[in-house]
C-alpha positions in Angstrom: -47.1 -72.7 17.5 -44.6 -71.9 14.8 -44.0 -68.6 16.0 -43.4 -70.0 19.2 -41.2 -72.4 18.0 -38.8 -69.4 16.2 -39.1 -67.3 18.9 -37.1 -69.8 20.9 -34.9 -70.9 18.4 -33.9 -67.0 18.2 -35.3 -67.1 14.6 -36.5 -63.3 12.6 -40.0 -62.9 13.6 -41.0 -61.7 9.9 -39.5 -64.5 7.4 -39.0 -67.2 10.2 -36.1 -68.3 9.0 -33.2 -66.2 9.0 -31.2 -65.7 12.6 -31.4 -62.8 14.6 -28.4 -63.1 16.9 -24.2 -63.7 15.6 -22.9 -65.6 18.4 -24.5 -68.1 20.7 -24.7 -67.6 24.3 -21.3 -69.2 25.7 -19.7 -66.1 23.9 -20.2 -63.9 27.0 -18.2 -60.8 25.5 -20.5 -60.7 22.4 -23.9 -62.0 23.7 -25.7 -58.8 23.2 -24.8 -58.7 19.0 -28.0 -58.8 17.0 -27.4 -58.5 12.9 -28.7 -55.5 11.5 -31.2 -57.3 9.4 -32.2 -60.4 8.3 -30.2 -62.5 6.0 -33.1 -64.0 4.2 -35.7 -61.6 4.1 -33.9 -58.0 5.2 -35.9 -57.4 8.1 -34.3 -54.5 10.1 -34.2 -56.0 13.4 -33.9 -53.0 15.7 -36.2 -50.0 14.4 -34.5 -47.0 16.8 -32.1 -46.6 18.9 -32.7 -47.8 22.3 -35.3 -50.1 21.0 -34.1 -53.1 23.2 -34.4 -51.1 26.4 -38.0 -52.5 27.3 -36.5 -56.0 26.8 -35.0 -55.6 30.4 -38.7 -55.6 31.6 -39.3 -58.5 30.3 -35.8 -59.6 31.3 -36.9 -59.5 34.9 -40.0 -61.2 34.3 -38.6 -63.9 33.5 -36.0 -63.6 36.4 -39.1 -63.2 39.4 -40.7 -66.2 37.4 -37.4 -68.9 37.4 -37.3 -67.6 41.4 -40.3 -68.2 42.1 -40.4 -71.4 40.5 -37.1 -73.0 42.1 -37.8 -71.5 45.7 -41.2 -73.3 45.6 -39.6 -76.5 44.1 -36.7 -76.2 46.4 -38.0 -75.2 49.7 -42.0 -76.4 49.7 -41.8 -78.9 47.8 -38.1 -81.1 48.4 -38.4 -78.7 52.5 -34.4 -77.4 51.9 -33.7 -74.7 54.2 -33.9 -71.1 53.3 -30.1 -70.6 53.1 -30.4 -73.5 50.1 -33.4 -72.6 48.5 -31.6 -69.0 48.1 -28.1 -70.5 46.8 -30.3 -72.3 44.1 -32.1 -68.8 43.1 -28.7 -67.2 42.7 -26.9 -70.3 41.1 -29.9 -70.5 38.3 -29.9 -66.4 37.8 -26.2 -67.1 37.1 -26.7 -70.1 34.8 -29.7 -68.9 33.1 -28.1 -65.1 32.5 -27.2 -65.8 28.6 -30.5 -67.5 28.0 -32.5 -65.3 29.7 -30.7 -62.3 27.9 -31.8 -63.8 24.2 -34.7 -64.6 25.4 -36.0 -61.3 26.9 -34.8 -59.8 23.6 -36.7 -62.4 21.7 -40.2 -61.5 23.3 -39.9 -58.1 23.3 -39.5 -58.4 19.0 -42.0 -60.5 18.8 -44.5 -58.8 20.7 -43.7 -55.7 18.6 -42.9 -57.4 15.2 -44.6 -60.8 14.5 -46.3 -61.7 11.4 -45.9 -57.8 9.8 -44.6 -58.6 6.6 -45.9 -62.5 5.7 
């Protein structure tokens, strides 16, 4: 549960406590900028170059799963038509894109990285 916890509160996935992104994500033009390492432990965040690749896997993951989600909510269950249930995918692929973004990044450390050096 604690991992779980700073995996979603974008927290180092060795130490737990240190950040792992500068900026939040309103800052659209620097959304992508992950430290080099942690500030409390010095955990290298990204171990080679291109490591972050794989995160736009799990990027679209969680894309087919948000789509999924409102086109059932929006067109089974509240019966919108499809031209509504497909505005409400796009709107919430738009809002969700910064979030989504961390996120995907998130995972993808923490499924490589978790619990190596505590």
């Amino acid at each position: 549960m604690k991992s779980l916890i700073a995996l979603v509160s974008n927290k180092c996935p060795n130490c737990k406590k240190g950040t792992v992104f500068n900026t939040s994500i309103f800052n659209l033009f620097k959304i992508g900028k992950i430290k080099d390492s942690c500030s409390e432990c010095n955990f290298s965040f990204e171990k080679e170059p291109g490591f972050f690749f794989g995160a736009m896997y799990v990027s679209y993951a969680l894309i087919v799963a948000e789509s999924v989600a409102t086109f059932v909510v929006l067109r089974v269950l509240l019966h919108l038509n499809w031209f509504v249930s497909f505005g409400g995918i796009i709107l919430l692929s738009l809002l969700l894109f910064g979030v989504n973004f961390k996120l995907s990044r998130m995972i993808w450390i923490y499924m490589f990285y978790s619990n190596r050096g505590v």
